[in-house]
PADRENKOL-251124 format. One line per 2 residues: their letters; for each residue z, x, y of N, C-alpha, C. Coordinates in steps of 0.2 Angstrom, whole numbers, plus 2048, in hexadecimal, padded with zeros to 3 digits. Layout:
! residues N
A = Z/X/Y/Z/X/Y/Z/X/Y; ...
This chain:
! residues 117
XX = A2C/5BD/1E3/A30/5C1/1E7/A35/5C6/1E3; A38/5C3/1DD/A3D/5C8/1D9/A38/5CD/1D7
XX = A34/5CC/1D3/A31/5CE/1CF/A2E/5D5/1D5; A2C/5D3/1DB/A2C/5D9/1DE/A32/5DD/1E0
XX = A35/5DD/1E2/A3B/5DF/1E2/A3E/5E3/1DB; A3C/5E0/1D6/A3E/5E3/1D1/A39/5E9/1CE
XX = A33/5EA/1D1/A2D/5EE/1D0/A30/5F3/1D2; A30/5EF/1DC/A33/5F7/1E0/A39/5FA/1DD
XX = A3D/5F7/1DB/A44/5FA/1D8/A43/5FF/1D4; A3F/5FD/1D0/A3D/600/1C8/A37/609/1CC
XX = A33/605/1D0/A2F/60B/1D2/A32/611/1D6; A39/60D/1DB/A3D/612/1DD/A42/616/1DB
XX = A44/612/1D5/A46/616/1CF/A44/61B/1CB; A3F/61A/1C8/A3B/620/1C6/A39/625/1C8
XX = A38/626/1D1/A35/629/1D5/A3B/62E/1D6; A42/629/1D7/A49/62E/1D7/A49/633/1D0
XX = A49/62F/1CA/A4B/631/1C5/A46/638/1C4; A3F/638/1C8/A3A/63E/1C6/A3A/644/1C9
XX = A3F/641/1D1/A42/647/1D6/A46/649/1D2; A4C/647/1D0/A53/649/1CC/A50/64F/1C9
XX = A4B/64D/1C3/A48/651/1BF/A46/656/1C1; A42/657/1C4/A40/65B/1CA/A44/65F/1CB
XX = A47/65E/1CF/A4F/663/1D3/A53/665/1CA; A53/662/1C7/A57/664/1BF/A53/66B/1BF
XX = A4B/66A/1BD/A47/66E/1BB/A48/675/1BE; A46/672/1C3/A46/67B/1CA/A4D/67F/1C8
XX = A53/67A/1C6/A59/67F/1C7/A5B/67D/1BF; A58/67D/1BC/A5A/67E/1B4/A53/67F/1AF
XX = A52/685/1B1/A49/689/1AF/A4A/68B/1A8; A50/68D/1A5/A53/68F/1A0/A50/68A/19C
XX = A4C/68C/195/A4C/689/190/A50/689/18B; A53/681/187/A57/682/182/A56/688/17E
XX = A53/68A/17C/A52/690/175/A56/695/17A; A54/698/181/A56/69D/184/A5D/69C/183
XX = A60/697/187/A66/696/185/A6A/697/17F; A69/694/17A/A69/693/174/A69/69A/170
XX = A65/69F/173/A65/6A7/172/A6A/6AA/174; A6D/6A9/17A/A71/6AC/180/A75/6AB/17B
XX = A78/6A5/17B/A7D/6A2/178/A82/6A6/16F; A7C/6A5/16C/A7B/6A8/165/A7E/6B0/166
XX = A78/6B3/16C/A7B/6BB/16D/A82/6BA/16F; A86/6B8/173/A8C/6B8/179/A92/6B7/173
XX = A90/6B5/16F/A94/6B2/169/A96/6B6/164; A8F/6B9/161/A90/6BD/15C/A93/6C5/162
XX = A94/6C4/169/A96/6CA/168/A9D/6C7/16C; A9F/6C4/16C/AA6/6C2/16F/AAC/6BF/169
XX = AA9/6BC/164/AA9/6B8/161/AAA/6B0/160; AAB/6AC/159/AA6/6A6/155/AAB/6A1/15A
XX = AB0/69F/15C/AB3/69A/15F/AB1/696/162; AB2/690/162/AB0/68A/166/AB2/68D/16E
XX = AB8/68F/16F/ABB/690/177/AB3/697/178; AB0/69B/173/AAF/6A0/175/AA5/69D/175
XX = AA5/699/172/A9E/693/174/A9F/691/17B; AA3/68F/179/AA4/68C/183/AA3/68F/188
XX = AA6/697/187/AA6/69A/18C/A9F/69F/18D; A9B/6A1/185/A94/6A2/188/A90/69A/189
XX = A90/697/189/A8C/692/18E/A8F/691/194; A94/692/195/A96/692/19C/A92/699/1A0
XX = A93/69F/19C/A8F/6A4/19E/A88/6A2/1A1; A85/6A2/19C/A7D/69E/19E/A7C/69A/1A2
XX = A7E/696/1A3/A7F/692/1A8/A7F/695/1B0; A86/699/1B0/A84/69D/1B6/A81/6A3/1B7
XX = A7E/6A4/1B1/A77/6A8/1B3/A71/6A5/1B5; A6F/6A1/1B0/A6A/69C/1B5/A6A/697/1B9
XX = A71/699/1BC/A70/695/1C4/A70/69B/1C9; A72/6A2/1C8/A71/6A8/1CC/A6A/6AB/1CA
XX = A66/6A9/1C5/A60/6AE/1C4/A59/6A9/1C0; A54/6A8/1C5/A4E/6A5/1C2/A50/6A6/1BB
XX = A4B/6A2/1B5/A48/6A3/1AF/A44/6A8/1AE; A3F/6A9/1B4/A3C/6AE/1B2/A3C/6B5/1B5
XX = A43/6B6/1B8/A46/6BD/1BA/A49/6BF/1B4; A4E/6BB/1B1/A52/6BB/1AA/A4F/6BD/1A5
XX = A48/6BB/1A2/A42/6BB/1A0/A42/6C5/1A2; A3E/6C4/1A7/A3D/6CB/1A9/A42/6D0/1A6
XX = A48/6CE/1A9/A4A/6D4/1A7/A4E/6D6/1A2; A4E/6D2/19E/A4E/6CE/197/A47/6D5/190
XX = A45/6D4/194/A3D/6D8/192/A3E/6DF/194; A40/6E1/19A/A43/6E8/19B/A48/6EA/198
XX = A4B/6E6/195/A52/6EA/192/A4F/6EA/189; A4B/6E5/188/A4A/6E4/181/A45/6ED/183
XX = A41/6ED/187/A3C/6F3/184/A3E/6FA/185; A46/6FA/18A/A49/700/18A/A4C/702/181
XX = A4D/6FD/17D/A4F/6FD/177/A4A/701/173; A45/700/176/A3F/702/174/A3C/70C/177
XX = A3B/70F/16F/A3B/715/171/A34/718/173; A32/71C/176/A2C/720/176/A2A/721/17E
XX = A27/724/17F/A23/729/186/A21/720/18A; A1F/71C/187/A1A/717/18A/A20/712/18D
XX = A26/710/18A/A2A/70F/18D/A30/710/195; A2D/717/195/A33/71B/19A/A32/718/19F
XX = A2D/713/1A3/A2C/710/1A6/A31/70B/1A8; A32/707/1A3/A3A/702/1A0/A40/705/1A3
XX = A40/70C/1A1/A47/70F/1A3/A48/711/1AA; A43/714/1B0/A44/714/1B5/A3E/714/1BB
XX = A3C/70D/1B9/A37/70A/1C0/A3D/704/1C3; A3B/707/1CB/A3F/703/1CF/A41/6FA/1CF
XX = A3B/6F8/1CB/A3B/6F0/1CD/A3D/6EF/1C5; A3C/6F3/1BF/A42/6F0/1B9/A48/6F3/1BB
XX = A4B/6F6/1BF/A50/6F9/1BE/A55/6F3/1C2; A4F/6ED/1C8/A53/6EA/1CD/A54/6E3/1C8
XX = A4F/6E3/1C3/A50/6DC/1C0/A55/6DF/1BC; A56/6E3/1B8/A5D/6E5/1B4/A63/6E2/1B9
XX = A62/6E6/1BF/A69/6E5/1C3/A6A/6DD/1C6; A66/6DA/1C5/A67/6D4/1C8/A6A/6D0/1BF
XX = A65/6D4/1B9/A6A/6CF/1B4/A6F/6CF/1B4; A71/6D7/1B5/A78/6DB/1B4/A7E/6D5/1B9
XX = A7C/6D8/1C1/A80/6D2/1C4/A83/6CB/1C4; A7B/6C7/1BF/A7C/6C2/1BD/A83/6BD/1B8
XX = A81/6C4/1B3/A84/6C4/1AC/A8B/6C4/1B2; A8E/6CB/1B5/A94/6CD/1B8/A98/6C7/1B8
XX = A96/6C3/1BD/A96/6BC/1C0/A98/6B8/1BC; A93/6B8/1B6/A95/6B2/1B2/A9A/6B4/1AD
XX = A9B/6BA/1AE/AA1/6BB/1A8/AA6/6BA/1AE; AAA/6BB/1B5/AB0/6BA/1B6/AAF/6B3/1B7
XX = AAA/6B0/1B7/AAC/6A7/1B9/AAF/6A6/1B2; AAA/6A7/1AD/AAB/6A2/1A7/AAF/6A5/1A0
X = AB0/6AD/1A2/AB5/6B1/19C/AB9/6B3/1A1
């Protein structure tokens, strides 16, 4: 009779611990390395400090809980190819749906600099 009882426990704990995971995943799509990128840029342009580590992971943080991975991703991608010069790009510079994913990182970023700077 323990021994079932100790099955169930164990079964329905795992079953918790896969939901947890689950709900982690959905709302932390961010990959370390993305992070870790963000981080690295927010740094070299604010500067090296530990208070100034803090505050771009605090940044990241409330960008990817305002904006999927793969909107950030997107438009992540529009701004890299606006850097980018020539006829084949101009597209990057002013189609309405990169213009809306800029503005939604724009916002993002907005946000996570009054929270966290």
């Amino acid at each position: 009779m323990i021994a079932r009882w100790t099955l169930a426990a164990t079964l329905l704990g795992a079953a918790g611990m896969a939901a947890a995971q689950d709900v982690a995943e959905e709302y932390n799509d961010y990959p370390t390395e993305a992070r870790a990128d963000y981080v690295f840029a927010c740094m070299a342009a604010n500067g090296q400090g530990r208070d100034v580590m803090r505050r771009c992971s605090c940044s990241i943080d409330e960008i990817a809980a305002l904006l999927p991975y793969e909107k950030y991703l997107q438009a992540e991608t529009v701004l890299s190819m606006r850097r980018a010069g020539g006829e084949r790009m101009a597209y990057f510079k002013s189609a309405p749906s990169a213009e809306n994913l800029v503005a939604d990182l724009r916002r993002a970023q907005a946000e996570a600099e009054m929270i966290c700077f």
